[in-house]
C-alpha positions in Angstrom: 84.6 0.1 -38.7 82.6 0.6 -42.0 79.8 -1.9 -43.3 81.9 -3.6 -45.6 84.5 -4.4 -43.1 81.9 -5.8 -41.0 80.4 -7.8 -43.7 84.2 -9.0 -44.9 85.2 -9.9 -40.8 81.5 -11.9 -40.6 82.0 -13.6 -44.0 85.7 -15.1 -42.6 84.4 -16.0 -39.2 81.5 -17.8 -41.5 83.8 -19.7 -44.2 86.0 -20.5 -41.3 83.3 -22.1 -38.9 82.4 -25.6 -40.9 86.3 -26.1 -40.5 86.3 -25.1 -36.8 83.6 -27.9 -36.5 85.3 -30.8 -38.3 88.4 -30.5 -36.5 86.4 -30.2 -33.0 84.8 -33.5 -34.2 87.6 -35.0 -35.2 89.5 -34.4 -31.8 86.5 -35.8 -30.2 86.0 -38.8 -32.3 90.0 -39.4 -31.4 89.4 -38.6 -27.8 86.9 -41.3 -27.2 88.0 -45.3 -26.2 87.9 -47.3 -29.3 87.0 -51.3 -28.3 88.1 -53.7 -31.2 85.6 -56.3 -31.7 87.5 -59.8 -31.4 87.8 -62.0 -34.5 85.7 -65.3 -33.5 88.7 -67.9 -34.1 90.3 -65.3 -31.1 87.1 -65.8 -28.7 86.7 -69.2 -29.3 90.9 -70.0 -28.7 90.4 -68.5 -25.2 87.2 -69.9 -24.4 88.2 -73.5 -25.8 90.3 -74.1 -22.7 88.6 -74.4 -19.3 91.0 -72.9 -17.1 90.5 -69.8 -18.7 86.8 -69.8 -18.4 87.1 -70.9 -15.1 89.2 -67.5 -15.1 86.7 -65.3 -16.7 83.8 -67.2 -14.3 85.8 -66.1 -11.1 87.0 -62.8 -12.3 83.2 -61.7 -12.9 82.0 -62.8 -9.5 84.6 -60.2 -8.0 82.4 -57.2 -7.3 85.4 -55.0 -8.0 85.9 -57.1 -11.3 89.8 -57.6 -9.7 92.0 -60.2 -8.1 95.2 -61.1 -7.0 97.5 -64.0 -9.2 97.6 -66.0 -5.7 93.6 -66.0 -4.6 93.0 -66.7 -8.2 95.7 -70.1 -8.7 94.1 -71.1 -5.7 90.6 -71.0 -7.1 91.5 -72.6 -10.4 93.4 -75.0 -8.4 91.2 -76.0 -5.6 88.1 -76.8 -8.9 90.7 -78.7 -10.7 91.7 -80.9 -8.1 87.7 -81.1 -6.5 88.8 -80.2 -3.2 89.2 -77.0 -0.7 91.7 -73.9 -1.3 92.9 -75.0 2.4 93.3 -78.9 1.3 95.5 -77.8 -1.6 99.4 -78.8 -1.6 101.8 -76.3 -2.6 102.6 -78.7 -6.3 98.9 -77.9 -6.9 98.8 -74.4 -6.1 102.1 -73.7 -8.4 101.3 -76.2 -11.1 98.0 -73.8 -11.7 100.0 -70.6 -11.1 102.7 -71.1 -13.1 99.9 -71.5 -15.9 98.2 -69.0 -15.4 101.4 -66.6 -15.6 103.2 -68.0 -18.1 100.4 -68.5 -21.0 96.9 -67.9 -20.3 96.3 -64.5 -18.7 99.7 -63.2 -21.5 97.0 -64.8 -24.4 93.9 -63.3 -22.5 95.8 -60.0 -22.1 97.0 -59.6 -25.1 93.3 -60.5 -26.7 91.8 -57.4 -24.2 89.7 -59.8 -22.0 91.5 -59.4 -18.7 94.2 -56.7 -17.9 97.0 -58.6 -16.3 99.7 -56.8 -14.5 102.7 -58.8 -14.4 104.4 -56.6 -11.8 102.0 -56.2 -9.4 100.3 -59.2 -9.6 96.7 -58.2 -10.4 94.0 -59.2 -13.0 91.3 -57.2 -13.9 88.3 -57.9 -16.0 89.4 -56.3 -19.6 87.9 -53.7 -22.1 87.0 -56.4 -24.6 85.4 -59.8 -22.1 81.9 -58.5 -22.2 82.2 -59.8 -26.2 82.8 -63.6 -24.7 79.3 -63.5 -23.0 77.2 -64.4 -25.6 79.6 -67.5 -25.7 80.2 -68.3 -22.0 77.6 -69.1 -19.6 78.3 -66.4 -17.6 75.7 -67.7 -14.3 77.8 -70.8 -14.0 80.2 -73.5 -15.5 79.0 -75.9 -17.7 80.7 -78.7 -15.8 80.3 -82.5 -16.9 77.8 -83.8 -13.7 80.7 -86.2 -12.7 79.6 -87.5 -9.4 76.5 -87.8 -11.4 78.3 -90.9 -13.5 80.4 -92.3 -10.7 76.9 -92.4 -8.7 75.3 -93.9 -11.7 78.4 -96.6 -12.4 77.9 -98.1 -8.6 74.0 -98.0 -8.3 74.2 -100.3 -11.9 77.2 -102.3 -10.7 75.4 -102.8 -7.4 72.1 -103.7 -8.5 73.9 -106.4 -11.3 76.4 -107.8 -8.3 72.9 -108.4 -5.9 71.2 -110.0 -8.9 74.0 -112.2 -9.4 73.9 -113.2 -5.2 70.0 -114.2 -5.9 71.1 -116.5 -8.4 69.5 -115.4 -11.3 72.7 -115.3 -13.4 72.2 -118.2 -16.2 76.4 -119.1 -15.5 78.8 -118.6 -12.4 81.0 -117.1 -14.1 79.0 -113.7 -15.0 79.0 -112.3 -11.6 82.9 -111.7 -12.0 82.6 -110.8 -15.1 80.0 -107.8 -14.0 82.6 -106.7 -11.2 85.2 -106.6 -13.7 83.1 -104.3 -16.2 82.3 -102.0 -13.4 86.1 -101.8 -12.2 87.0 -100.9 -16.1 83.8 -98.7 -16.1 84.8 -96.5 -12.7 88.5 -96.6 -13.9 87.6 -95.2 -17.3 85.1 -92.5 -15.7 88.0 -91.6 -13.2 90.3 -91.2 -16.8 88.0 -88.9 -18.6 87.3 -86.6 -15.4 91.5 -86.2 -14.6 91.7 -85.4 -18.4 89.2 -83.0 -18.4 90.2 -81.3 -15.3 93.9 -81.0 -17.0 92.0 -79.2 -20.4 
């Protein structure tokens, strides 16, 4: 082979080289995952609701980032209704499981932040929920202190019924009137925390 041919084989290998390189680059750039950063109105729609932070909550506490549909409508279930998984009754287990399968793990699978696999039953912790932790306390739930207010309600009610038994009520009539304030007041407390549980 002379020295032009050389030169002319060198010179093709050269001009084709840059293209070589872009279209490695672009098959790599292709290759690799691409995460879509959620829209806020989207992270804000599933973390408004608290079943489906209570979702998120559990899910991360899984050192396997996995669950079944049944352990999980249990756990929802079992927070909602402030007692044990075994104290549940099957309404309250599929009144949380239906829920769950019907809208929120479809709206939190289709947003990315769990993988929910309607056939077998699973949820897994999704490409996109690390983006909802700037958002969502992720160490624990944010709960309203309930027993906190229905403590608080009795200790007040208490200490105004004992005050009314020294005598140092101005009328008779304002002793019943206290016990009637702080029937309304636990019944109203009792209102707001079965509302909230149902959010």
């Amino acid at each position: 082979m002379t020295s032009s041919n050389v030169g002319q084989t060198v010179s093709e290998q050269t001009a084709q080289s840059p293209d070589e390189v872009e279209e490695k680059s672009v098959d790599e750039e292709q290759s690799e995952p691409e995460t879509s950063q959620l829209p806020l109105d989207v992270i804000f729609e599933i973390l408004i609701n608290r079943r489906r932070r209570r979702v998120l909550h559990h899910l991360k506490e899984q050192e396997d980032g996995s669950i079944d549909l049944g352990s999980l409508a249990e756990h929802v279930a079992a927070l909602e209704n402030d007692k044990s998984v075994a104290a549940l009754t099957s309404g309250e287990r599929k009144r949380v499981y239906v829920g769950l399968y019907q809208c929120h793990l479809p709206k939190m699978n289709d947003a990315g932040v769990v993988d929910f696999d309607r056939n077998r039953g699973t949820i897994e912790v999704g490409e996109n929920a690390d983006q909802l932790d700037e958002y969502l306390d992720v160490d624990g739930e944010d709960e309203t202190p309930w027993p906190r207010y229905y403590l608080g309600i009795t200790l007040v009610g208490a200490g105004l019924f004992l005050i009314g038994q020294a005598g140092f009520y101005p009328v008779d009539w304002l002793g019943t009137a206290v016990v009637l304030l702080m029937i309304g007041a636990l019944a109203a407390c009792a209102a707001l925390h079965k509302r909230s549980l149902r959010e």
